[in-house]
MARROZA-843838 format. One record per residue (C-alpha): residue in three letters; z, y, x. Coordinates in steps of 0.5 Angstrom, whole numbers, padded with zeros to 4 digits, always signed. Each point is the difference from the previous one (the first is absolute). Layout:
BEGIN
AlaZYX
...
***
This chain:
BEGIN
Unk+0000+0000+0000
Unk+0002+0004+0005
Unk-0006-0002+0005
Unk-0005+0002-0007
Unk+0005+0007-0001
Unk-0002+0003+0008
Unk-0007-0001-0002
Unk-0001+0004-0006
Unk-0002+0007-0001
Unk+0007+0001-0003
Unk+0004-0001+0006
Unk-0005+0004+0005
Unk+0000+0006-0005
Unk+0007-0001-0001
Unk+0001+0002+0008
Unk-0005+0005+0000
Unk+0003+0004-0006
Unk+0007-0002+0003
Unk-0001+0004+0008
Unk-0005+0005-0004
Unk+0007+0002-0005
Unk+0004+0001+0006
Unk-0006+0005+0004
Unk+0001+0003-0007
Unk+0008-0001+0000
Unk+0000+0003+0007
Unk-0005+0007-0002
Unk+0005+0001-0005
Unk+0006+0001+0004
Unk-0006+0004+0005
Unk-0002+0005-0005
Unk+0004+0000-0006
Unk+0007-0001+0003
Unk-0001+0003+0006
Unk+0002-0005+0006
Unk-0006+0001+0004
Unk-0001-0007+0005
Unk+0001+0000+0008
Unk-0005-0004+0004
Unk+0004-0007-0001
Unk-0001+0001-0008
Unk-0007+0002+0002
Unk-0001-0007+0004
Unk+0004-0004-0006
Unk-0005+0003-0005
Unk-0005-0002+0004
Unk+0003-0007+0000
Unk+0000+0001-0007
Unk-0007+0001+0000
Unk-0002-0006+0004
Unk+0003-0004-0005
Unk-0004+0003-0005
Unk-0006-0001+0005
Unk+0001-0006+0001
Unk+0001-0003-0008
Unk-0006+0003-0002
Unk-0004-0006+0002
Unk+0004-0004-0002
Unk+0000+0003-0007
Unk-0008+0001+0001
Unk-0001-0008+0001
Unk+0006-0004-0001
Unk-0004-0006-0001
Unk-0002+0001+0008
Unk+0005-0004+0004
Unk-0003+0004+0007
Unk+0000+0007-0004
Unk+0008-0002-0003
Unk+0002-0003+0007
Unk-0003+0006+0003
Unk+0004+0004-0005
Unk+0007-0003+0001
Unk+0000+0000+0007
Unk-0002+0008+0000
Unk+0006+0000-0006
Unk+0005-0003+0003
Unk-0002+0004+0008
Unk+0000+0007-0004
Unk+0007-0003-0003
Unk+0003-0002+0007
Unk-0003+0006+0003
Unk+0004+0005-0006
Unk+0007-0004+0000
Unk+0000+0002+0008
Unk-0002+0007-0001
Unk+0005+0001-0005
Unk+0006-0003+0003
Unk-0002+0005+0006
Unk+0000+0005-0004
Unk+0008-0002-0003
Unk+0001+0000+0007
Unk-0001+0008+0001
Unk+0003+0001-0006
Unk+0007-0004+0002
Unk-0001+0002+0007
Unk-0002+0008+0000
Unk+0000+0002+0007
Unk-0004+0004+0004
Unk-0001-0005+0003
Unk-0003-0005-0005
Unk-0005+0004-0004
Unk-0007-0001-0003
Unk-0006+0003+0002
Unk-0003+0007-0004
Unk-0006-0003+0001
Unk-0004-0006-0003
Unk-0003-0004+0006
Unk-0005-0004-0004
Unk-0006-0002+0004
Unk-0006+0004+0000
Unk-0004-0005-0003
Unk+0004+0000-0006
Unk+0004+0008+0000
Unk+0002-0001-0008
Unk+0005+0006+0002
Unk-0007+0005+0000
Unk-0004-0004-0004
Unk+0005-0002-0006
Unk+0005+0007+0002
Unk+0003-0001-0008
Unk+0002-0007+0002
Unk+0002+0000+0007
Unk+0002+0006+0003
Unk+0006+0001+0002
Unk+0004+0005-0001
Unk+0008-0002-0001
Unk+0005-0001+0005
Unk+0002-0009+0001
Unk+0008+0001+0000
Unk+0000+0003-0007
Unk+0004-0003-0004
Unk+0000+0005-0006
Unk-0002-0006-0006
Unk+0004-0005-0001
Unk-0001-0006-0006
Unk+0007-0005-0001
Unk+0002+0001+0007
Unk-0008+0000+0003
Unk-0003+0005+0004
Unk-0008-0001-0001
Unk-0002-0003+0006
Unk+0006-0006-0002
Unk-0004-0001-0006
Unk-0007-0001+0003
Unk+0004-0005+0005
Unk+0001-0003-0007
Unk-0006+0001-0003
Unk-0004-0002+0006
Unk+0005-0007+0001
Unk-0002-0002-0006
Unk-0008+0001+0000
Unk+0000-0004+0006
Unk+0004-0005-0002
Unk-0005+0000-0006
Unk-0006-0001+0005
Unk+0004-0005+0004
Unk+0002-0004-0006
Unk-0007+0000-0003
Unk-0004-0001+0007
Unk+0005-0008-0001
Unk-0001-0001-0007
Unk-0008+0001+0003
Unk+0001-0004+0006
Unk+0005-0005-0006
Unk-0006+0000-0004
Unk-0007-0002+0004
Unk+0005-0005+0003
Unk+0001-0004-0007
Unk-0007+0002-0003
Unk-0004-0003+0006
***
């Protein structure tokens, strides 16, 4: 059951809609609560994005194994990559420092300068220690470890129920 779940458009649609409603979330606290992001939100967004990325080939050809399994390593990279970035970022906000800060600036590669291309999205503008929201106890950076925890646990999970699945079909 689970095996025919992850190869459905629902499922995939599911991951994109869900990262796309955290991008919305994100901006929401941007633009309408004024909390603007530093570089290591910036680096999360864009983790965020990958997800994104990565599920809609998925969501395109859920029936394609390649595709999926191409869309499952990408999810479960982009959810590794954002859980790290976001457990940094706890730790500039635990441990503020003059010496332990984040950069002003978004180093991203030439080839891919979302903080130029994309400045409404990625670019950094907030300071890393800032601790100025809070939810039950979490700062931002806390959820998103969260958050990112569960989207890799979620893309591990299906890449075994995959992996489980060809194994007994075959």
């Amino acid at each position: 059951m689970l095996y025919d779940f992850s190869r459905t458009r629902l499922a995939w649609g599911l991951l994109t809609i869900g990262a796309t409603l955290l991008l919305a979330i994100a901006l929401f606290f941007q633009y309408v609560q004024g909390l603007y992001p530093c570089v290591m939100c910036v680096y999360q967004r864009a983790a965020l994005a990958g997800v994104i990325l990565a599920a809609l080939p998925g969501w395109l050809a859920p029936r394609n194994g390649l595709v999926t399994g191409l869309a499952l390593a990408g999810w479960l990279a982009a959810s590794v990559k954002g859980f790290w970035l976001a457990n940094e970022h706890v730790g500039y906000q635990l441990n503020p420092s003059p010496f332990n800060q984040c950069s002003s600036f978004a180093d991203f590669p030439q080839w891919l300068a979302l903080d130029r291309w994309w400045p409404a999205l990625f670019h950094p503008s907030g300071d890393c220690s800032d601790t100025s929201w809070s939810w039950l106890g979490w700062s931002m950076p806390q959820w998103l470890m969260g958050i990112f925890a569960v989207l890799a646990g979620l893309a591990a999970f299906f890449i075994i129920v995959r992996i489980s699945g060809v194994r007994r079909k075959a």
